[in-house]
mmCIF entry with sequence, helices, sheets and N, C-alpha, C, O atoms, coordinates in Angstrom:
data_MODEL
# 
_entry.id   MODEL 
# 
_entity.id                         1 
_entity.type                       polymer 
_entity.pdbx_number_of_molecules   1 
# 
_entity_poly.entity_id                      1 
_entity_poly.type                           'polypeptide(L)' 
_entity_poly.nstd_linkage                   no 
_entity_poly.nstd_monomer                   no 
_entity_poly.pdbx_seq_one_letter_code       
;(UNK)(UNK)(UNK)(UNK)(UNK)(UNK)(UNK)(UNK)(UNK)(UNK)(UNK)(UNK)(UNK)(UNK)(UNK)(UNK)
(UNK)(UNK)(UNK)(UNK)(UNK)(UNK)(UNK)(UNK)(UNK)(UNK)(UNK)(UNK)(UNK)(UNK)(UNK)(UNK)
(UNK)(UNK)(UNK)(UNK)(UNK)(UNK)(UNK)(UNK)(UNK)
;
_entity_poly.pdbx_seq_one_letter_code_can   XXXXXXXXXXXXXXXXXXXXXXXXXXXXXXXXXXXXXXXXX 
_entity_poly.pdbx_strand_id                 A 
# 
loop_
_entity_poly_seq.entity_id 
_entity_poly_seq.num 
_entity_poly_seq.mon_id 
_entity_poly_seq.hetero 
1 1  UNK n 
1 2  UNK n 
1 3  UNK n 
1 4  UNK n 
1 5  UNK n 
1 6  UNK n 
1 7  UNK n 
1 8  UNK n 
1 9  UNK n 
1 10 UNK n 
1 11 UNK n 
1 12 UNK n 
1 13 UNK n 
1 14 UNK n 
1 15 UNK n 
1 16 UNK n 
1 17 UNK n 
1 18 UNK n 
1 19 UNK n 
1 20 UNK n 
1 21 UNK n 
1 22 UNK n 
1 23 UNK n 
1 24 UNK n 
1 25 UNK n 
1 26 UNK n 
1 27 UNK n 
1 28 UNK n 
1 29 UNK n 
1 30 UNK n 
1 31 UNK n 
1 32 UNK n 
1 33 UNK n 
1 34 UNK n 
1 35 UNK n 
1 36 UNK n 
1 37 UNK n 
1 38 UNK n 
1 39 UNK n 
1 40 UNK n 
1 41 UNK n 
# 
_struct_asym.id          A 
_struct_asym.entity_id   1 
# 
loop_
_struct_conf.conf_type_id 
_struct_conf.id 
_struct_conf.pdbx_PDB_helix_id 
_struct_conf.beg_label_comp_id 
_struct_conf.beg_label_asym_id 
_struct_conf.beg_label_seq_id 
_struct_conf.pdbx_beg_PDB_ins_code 
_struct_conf.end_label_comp_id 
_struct_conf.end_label_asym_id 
_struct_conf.end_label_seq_id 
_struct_conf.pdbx_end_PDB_ins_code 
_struct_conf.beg_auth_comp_id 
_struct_conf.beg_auth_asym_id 
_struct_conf.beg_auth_seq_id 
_struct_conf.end_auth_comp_id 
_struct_conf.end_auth_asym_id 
_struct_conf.end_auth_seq_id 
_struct_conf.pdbx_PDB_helix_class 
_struct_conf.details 
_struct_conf.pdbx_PDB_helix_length 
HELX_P HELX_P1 AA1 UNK A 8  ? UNK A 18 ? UNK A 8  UNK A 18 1 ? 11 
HELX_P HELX_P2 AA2 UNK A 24 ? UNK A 30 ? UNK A 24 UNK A 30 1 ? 7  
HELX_P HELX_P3 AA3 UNK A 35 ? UNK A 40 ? UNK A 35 UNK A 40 1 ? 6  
# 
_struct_conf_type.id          HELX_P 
_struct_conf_type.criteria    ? 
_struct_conf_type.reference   ? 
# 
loop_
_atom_site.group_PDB 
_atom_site.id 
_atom_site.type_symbol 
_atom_site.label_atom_id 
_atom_site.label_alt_id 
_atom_site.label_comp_id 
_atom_site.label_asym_id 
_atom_site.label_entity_id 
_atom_site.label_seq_id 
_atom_site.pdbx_PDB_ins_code 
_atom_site.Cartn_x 
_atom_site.Cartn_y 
_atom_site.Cartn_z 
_atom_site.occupancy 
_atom_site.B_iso_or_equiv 
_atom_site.pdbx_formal_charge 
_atom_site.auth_seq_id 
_atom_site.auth_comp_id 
_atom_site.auth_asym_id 
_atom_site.auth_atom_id 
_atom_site.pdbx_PDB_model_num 
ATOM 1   N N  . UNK A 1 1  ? 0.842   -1.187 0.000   1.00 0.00 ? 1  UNK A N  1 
ATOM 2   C CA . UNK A 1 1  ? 0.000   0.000  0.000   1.00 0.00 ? 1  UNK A CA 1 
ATOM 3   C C  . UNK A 1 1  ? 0.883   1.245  0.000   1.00 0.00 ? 1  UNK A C  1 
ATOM 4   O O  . UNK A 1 1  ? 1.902   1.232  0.691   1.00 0.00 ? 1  UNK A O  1 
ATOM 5   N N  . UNK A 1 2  ? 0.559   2.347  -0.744  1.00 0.00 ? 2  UNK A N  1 
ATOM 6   C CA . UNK A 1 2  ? 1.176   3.262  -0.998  1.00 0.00 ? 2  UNK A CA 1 
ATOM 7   C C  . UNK A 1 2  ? 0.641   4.299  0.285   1.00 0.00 ? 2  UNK A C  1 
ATOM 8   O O  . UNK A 1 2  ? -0.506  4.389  0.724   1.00 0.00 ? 2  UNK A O  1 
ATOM 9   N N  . UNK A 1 3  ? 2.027   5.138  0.781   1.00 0.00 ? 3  UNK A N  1 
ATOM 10  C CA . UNK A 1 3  ? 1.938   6.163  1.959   1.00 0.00 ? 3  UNK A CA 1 
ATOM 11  C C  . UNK A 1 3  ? 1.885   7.555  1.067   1.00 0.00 ? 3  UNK A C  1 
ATOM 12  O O  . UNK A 1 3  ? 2.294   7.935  -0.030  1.00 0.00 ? 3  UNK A O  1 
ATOM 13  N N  . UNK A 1 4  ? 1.283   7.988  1.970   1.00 0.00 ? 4  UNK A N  1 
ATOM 14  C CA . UNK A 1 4  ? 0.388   9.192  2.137   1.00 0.00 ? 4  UNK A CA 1 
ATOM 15  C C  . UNK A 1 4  ? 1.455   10.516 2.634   1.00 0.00 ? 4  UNK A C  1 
ATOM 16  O O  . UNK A 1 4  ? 2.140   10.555 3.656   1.00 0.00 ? 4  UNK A O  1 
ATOM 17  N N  . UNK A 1 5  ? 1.388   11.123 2.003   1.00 0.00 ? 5  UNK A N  1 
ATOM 18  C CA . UNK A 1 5  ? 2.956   12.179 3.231   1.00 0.00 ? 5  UNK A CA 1 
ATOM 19  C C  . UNK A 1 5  ? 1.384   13.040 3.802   1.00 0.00 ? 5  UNK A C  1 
ATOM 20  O O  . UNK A 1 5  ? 1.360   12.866 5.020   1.00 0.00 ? 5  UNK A O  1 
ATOM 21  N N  . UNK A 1 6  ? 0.485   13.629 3.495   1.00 0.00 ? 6  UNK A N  1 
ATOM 22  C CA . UNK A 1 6  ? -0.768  13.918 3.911   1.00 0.00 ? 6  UNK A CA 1 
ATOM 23  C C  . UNK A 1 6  ? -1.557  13.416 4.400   1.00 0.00 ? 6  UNK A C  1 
ATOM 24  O O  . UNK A 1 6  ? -1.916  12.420 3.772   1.00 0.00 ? 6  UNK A O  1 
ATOM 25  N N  . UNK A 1 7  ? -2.350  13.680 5.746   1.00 0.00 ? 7  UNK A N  1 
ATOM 26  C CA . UNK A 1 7  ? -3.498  13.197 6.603   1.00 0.00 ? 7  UNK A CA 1 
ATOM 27  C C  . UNK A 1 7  ? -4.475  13.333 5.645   1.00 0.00 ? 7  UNK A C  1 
ATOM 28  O O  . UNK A 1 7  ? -4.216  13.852 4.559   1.00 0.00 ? 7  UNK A O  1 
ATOM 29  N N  . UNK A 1 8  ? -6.107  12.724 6.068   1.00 0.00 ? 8  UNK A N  1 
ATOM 30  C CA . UNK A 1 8  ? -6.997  12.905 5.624   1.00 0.00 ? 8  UNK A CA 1 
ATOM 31  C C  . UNK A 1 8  ? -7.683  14.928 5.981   1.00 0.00 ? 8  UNK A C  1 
ATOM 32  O O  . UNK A 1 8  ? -8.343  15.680 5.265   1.00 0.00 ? 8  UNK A O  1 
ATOM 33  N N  . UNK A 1 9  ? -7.207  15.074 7.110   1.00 0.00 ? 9  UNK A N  1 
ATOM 34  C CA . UNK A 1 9  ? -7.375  16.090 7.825   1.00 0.00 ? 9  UNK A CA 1 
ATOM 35  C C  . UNK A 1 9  ? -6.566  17.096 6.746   1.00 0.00 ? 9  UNK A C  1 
ATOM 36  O O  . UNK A 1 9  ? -7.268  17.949 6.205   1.00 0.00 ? 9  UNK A O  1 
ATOM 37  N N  . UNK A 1 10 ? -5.653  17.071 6.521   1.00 0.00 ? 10 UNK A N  1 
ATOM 38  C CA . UNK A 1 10 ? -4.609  17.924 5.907   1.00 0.00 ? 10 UNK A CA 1 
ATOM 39  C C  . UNK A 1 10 ? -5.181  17.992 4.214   1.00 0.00 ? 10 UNK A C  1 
ATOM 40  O O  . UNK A 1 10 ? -5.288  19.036 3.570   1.00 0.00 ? 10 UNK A O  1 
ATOM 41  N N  . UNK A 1 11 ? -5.417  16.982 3.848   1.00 0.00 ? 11 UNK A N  1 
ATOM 42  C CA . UNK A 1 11 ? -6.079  17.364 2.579   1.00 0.00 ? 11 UNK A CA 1 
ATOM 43  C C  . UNK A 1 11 ? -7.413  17.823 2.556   1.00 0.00 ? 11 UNK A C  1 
ATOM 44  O O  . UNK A 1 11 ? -7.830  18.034 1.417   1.00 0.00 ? 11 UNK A O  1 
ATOM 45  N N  . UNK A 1 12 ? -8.152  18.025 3.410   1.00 0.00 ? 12 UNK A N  1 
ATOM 46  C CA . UNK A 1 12 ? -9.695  18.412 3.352   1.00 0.00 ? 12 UNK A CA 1 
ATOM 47  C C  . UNK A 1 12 ? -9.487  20.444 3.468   1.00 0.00 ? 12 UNK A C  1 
ATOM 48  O O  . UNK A 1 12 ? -10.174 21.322 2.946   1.00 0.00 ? 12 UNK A O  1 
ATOM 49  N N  . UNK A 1 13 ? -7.940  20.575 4.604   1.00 0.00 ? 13 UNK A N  1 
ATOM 50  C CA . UNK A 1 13 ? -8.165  21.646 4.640   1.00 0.00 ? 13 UNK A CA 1 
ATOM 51  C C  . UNK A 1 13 ? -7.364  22.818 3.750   1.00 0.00 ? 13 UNK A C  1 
ATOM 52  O O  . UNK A 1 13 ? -7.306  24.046 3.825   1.00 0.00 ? 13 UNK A O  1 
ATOM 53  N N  . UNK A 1 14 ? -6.591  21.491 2.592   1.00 0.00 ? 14 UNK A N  1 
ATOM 54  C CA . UNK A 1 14 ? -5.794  22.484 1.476   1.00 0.00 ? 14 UNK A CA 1 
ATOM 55  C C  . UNK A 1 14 ? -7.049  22.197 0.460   1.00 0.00 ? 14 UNK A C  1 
ATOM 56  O O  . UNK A 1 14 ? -6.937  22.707 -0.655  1.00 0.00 ? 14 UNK A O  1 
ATOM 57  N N  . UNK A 1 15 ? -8.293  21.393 0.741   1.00 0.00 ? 15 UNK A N  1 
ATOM 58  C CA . UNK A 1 15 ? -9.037  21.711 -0.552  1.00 0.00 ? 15 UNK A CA 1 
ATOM 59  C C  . UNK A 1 15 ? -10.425 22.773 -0.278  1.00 0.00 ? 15 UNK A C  1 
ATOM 60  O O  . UNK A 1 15 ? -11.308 23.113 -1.066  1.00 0.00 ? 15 UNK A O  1 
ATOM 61  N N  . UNK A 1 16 ? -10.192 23.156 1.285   1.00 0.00 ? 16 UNK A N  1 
ATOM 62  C CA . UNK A 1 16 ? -11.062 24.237 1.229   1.00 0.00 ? 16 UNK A CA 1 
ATOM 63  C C  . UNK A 1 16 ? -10.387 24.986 0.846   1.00 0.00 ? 16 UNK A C  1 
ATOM 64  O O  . UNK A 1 16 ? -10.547 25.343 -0.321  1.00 0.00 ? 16 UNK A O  1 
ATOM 65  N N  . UNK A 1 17 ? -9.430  25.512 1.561   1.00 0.00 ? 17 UNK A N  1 
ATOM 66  C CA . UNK A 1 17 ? -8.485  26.853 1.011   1.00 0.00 ? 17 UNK A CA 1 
ATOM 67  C C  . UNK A 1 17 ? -8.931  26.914 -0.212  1.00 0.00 ? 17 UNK A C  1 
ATOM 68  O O  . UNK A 1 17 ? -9.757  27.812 -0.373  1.00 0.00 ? 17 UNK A O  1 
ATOM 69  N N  . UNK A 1 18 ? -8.597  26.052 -1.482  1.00 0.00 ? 18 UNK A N  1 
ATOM 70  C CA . UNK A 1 18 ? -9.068  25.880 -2.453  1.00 0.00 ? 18 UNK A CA 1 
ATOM 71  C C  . UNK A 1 18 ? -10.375 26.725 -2.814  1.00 0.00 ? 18 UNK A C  1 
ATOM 72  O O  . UNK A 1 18 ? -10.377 27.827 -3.362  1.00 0.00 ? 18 UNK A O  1 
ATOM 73  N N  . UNK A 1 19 ? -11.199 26.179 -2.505  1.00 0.00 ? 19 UNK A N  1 
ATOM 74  C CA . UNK A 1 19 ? -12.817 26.418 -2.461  1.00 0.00 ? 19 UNK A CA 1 
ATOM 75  C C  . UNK A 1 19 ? -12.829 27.886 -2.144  1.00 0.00 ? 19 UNK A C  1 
ATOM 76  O O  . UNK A 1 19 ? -13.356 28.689 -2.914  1.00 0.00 ? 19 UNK A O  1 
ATOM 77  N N  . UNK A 1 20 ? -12.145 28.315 -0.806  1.00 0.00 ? 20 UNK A N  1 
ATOM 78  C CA . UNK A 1 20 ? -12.576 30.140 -0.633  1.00 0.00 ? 20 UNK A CA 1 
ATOM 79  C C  . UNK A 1 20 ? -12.062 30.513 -1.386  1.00 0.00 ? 20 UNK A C  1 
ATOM 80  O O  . UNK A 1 20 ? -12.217 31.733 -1.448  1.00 0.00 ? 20 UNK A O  1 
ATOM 81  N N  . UNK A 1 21 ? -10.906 29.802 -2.748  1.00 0.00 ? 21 UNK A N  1 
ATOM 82  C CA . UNK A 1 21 ? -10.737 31.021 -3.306  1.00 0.00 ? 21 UNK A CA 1 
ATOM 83  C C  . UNK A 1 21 ? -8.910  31.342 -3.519  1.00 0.00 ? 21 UNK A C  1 
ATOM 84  O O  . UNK A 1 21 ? -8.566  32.028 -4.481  1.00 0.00 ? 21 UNK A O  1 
ATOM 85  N N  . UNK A 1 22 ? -8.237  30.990 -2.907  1.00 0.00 ? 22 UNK A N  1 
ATOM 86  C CA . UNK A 1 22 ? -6.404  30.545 -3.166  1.00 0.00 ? 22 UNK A CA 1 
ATOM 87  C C  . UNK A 1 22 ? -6.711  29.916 -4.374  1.00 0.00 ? 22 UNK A C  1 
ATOM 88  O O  . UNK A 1 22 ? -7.833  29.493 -4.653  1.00 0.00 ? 22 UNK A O  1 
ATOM 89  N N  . UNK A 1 23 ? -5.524  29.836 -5.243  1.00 0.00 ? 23 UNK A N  1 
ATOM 90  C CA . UNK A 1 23 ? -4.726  29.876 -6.166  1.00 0.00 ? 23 UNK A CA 1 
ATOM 91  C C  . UNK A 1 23 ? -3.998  28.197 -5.690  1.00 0.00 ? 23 UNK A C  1 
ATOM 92  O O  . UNK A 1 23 ? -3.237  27.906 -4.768  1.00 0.00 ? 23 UNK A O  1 
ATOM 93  N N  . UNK A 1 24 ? -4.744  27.190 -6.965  1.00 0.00 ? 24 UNK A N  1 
ATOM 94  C CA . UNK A 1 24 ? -3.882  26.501 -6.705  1.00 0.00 ? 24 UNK A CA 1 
ATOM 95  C C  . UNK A 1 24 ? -2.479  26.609 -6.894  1.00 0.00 ? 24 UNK A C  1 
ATOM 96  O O  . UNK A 1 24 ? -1.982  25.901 -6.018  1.00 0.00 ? 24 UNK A O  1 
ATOM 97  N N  . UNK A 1 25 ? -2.001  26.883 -7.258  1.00 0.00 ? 25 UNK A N  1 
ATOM 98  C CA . UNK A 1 25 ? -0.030  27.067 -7.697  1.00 0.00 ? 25 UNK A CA 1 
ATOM 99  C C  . UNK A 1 25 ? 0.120   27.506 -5.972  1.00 0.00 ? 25 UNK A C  1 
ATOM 100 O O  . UNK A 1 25 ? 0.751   26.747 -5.236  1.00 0.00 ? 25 UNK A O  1 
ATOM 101 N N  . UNK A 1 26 ? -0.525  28.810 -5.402  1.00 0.00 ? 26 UNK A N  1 
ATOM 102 C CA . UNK A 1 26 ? -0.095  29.185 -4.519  1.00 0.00 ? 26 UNK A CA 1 
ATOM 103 C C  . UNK A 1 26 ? -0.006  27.979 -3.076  1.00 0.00 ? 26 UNK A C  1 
ATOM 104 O O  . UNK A 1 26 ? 0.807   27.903 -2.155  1.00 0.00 ? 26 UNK A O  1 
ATOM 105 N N  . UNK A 1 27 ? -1.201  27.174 -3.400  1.00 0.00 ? 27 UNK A N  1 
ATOM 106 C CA . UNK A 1 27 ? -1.424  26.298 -2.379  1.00 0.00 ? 27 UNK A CA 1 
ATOM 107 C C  . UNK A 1 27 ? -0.288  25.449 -2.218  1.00 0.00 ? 27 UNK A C  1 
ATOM 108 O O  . UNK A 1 27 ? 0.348   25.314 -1.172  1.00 0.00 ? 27 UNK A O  1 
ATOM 109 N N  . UNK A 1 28 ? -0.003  24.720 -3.618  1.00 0.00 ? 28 UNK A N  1 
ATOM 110 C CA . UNK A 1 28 ? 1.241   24.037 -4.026  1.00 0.00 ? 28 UNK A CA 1 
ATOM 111 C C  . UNK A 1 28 ? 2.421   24.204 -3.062  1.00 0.00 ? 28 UNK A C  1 
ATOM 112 O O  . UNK A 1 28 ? 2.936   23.438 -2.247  1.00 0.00 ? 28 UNK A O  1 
ATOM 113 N N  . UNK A 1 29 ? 2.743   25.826 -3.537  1.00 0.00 ? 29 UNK A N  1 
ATOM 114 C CA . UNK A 1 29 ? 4.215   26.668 -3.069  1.00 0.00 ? 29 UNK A CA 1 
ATOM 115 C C  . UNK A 1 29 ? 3.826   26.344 -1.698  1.00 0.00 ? 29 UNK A C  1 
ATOM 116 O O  . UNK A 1 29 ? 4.726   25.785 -1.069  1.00 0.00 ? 29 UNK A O  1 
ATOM 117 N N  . UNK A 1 30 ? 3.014   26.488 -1.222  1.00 0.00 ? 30 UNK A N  1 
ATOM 118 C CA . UNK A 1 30 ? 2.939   26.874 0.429   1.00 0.00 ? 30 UNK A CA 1 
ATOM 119 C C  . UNK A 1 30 ? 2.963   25.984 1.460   1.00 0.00 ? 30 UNK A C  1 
ATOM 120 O O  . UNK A 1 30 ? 3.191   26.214 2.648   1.00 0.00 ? 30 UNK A O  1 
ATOM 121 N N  . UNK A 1 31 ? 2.544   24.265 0.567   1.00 0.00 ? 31 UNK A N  1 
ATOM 122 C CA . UNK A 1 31 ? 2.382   23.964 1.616   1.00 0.00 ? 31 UNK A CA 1 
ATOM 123 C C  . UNK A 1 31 ? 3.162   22.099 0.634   1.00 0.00 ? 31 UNK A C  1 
ATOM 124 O O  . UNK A 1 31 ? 2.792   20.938 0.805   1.00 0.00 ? 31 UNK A O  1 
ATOM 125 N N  . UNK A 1 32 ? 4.427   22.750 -0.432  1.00 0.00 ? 32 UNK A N  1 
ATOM 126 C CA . UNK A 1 32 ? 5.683   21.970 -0.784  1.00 0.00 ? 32 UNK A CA 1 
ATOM 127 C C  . UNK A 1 32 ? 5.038   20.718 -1.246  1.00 0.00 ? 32 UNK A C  1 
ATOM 128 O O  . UNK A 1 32 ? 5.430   19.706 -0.666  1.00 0.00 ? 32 UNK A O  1 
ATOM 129 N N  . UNK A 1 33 ? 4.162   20.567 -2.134  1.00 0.00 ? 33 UNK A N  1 
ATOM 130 C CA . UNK A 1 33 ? 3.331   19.736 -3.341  1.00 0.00 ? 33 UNK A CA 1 
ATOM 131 C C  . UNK A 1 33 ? 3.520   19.944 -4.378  1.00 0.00 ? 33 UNK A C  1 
ATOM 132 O O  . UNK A 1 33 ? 3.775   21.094 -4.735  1.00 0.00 ? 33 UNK A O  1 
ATOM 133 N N  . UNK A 1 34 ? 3.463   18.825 -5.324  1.00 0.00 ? 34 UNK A N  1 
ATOM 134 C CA . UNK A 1 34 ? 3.209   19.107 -6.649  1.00 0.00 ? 34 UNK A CA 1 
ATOM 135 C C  . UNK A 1 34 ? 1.866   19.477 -7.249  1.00 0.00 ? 34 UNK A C  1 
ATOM 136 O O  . UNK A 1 34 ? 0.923   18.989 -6.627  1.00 0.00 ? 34 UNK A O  1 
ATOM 137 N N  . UNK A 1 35 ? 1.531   20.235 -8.329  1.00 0.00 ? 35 UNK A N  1 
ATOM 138 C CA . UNK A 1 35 ? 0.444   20.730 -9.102  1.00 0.00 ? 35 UNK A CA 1 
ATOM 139 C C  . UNK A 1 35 ? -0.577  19.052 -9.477  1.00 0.00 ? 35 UNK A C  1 
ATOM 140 O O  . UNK A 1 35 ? -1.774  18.763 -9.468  1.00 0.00 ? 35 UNK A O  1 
ATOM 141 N N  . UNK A 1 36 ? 0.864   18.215 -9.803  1.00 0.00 ? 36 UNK A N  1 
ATOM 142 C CA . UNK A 1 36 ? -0.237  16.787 -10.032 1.00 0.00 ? 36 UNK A CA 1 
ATOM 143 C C  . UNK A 1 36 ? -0.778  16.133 -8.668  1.00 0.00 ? 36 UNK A C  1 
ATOM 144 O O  . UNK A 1 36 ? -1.484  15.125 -8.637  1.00 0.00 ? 36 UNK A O  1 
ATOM 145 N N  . UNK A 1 37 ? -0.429  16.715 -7.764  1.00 0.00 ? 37 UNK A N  1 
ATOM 146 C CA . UNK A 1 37 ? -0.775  15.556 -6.719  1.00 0.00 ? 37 UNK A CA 1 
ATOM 147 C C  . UNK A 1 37 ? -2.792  16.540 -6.293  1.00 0.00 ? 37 UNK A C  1 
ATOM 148 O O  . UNK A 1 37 ? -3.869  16.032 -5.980  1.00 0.00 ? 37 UNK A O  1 
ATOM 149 N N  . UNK A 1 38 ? -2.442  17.784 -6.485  1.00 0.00 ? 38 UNK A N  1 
ATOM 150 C CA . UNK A 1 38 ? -3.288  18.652 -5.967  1.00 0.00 ? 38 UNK A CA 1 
ATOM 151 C C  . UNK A 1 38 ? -4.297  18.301 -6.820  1.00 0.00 ? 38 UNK A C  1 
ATOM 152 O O  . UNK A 1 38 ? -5.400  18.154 -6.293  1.00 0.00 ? 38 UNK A O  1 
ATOM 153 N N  . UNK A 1 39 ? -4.168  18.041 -8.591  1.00 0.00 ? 39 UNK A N  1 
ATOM 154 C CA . UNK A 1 39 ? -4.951  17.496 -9.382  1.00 0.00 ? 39 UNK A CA 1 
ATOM 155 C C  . UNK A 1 39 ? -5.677  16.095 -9.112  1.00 0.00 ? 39 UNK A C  1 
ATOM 156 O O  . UNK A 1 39 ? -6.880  15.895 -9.285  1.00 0.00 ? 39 UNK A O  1 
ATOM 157 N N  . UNK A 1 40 ? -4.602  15.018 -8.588  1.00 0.00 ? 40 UNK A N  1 
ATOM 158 C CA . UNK A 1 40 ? -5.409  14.086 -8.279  1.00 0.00 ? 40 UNK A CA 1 
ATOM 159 C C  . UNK A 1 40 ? -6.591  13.820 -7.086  1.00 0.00 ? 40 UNK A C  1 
ATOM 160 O O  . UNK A 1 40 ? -7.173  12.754 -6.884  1.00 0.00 ? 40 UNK A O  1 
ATOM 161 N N  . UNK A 1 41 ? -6.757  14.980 -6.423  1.00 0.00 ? 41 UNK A N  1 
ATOM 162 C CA . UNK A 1 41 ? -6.862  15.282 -5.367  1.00 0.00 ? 41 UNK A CA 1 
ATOM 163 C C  . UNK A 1 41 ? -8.386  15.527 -5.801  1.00 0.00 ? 41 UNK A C  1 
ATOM 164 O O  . UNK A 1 41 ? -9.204  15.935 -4.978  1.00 0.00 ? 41 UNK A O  1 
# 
Protein backbone atom coordinates (compact mmCIF):
# COMPACT_ATOMS: atom_id res chain seq x y z
CA UNK A 1 0.00 0.00 0.00
CA UNK A 2 1.18 3.26 -1.00
CA UNK A 3 1.94 6.16 1.96
CA UNK A 4 0.39 9.19 2.14
CA UNK A 5 2.96 12.18 3.23
CA UNK A 6 -0.77 13.92 3.91
CA UNK A 7 -3.50 13.20 6.60
CA UNK A 8 -7.00 12.91 5.62
CA UNK A 9 -7.38 16.09 7.82
CA UNK A 10 -4.61 17.92 5.91
CA UNK A 11 -6.08 17.36 2.58
CA UNK A 12 -9.70 18.41 3.35
CA UNK A 13 -8.17 21.65 4.64
CA UNK A 14 -5.79 22.48 1.48
CA UNK A 15 -9.04 21.71 -0.55
CA UNK A 16 -11.06 24.24 1.23
CA UNK A 17 -8.48 26.85 1.01
CA UNK A 18 -9.07 25.88 -2.45
CA UNK A 19 -12.82 26.42 -2.46
CA UNK A 20 -12.58 30.14 -0.63
CA UNK A 21 -10.74 31.02 -3.31
CA UNK A 22 -6.40 30.54 -3.17
CA UNK A 23 -4.73 29.88 -6.17
CA UNK A 24 -3.88 26.50 -6.70
CA UNK A 25 -0.03 27.07 -7.70
CA UNK A 26 -0.09 29.18 -4.52
CA UNK A 27 -1.42 26.30 -2.38
CA UNK A 28 1.24 24.04 -4.03
CA UNK A 29 4.21 26.67 -3.07
CA UNK A 30 2.94 26.87 0.43
CA UNK A 31 2.38 23.96 1.62
CA UNK A 32 5.68 21.97 -0.78
CA UNK A 33 3.33 19.74 -3.34
CA UNK A 34 3.21 19.11 -6.65
CA UNK A 35 0.44 20.73 -9.10
CA UNK A 36 -0.24 16.79 -10.03
CA UNK A 37 -0.77 15.56 -6.72
CA UNK A 38 -3.29 18.65 -5.97
CA UNK A 39 -4.95 17.50 -9.38
CA UNK A 40 -5.41 14.09 -8.28
CA UNK A 41 -6.86 15.28 -5.37
Amino acid sequence: MKRTRFTDEQIIGILSEHEAGAKCEDLCRKHGMSEGTFDNW
